[in-house]
C-alpha positions in Angstrom: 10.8 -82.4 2.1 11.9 -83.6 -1.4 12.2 -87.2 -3.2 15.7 -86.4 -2.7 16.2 -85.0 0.1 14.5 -88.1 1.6 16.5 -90.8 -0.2 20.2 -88.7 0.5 18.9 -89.2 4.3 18.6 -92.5 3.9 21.5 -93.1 1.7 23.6 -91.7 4.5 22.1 -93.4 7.5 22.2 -96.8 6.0 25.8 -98.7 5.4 26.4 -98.3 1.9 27.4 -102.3 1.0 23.3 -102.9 2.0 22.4 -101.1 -1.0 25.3 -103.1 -2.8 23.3 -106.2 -1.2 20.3 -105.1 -3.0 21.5 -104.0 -6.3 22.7 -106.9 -6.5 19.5 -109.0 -5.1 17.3 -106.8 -7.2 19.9 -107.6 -10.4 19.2 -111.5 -10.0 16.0 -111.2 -9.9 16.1 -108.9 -12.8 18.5 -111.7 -14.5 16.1 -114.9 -13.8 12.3 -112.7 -14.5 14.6 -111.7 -18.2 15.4 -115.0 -19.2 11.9 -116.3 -18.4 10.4 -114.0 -20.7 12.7 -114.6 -23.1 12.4 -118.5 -23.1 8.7 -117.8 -23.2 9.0 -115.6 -26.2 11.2 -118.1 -28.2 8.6 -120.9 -27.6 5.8 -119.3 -28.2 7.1 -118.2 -31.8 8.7 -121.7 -32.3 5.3 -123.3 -32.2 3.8 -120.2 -34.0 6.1 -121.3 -36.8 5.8 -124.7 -36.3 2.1 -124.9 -36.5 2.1 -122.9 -40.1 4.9 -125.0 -41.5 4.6 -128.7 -39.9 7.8 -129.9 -42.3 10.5 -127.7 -40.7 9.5 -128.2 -37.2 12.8 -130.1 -36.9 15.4 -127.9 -37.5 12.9 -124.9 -36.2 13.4 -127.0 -32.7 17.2 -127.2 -32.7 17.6 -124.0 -33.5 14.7 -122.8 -30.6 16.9 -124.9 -28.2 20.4 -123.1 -29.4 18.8 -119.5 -28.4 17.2 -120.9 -25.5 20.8 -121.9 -24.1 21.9 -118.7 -25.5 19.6 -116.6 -22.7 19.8 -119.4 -20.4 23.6 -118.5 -20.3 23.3 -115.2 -20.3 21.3 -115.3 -17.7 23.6 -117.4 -15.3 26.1 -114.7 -16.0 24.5 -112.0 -14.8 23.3 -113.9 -11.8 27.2 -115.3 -10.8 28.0 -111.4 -11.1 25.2 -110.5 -8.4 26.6 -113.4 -6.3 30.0 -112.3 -6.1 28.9 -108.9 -5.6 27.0 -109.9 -3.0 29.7 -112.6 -1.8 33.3 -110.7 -2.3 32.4 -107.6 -0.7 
């Protein structure tokens, strides 16, 4: 018995919104573990930067917070889409 074979047996037996239940859980998660490495990376090379030029840590900051948002957001977005999948159906 095939990969395929195995998952068209399941895909059948099971209801199909269940697997739009966790496409959708999966897609969160997916969502929140992206932004977190994100964040991480735009930290860690804001105090890269910041420790080889002290003088422009200032607007280096502002601008580290302004993409930070930026993911945060996009984040969010792709979560509220998982909820309503998982809510409107």
């Amino acid at each position: 018995m095939t990969l395929l074979n195995i998952f068209s047996t399941i895909i059948t037996q099971a209801e199909v919104s269940t697997w739009g239940y966790l496409g959708a859980g999966i897609g969160a998660g997916l969502a929140a573990i992206g932004a977190g490495i994100g964040i991480g990376q735009i930290g860690g090379s804001a105090l890269e930067s910041m420790a080889r030029q002290p003088e422009i840590s200032g607007d280096l900051r502002s601008n580290m917070i302004v993409a930070a948002a930026l993911v945060e957001g996009a984040a969010f977005f792709a979560i509220v889409v998982c909820l309503l999948i998982i809510l409107l159906k």
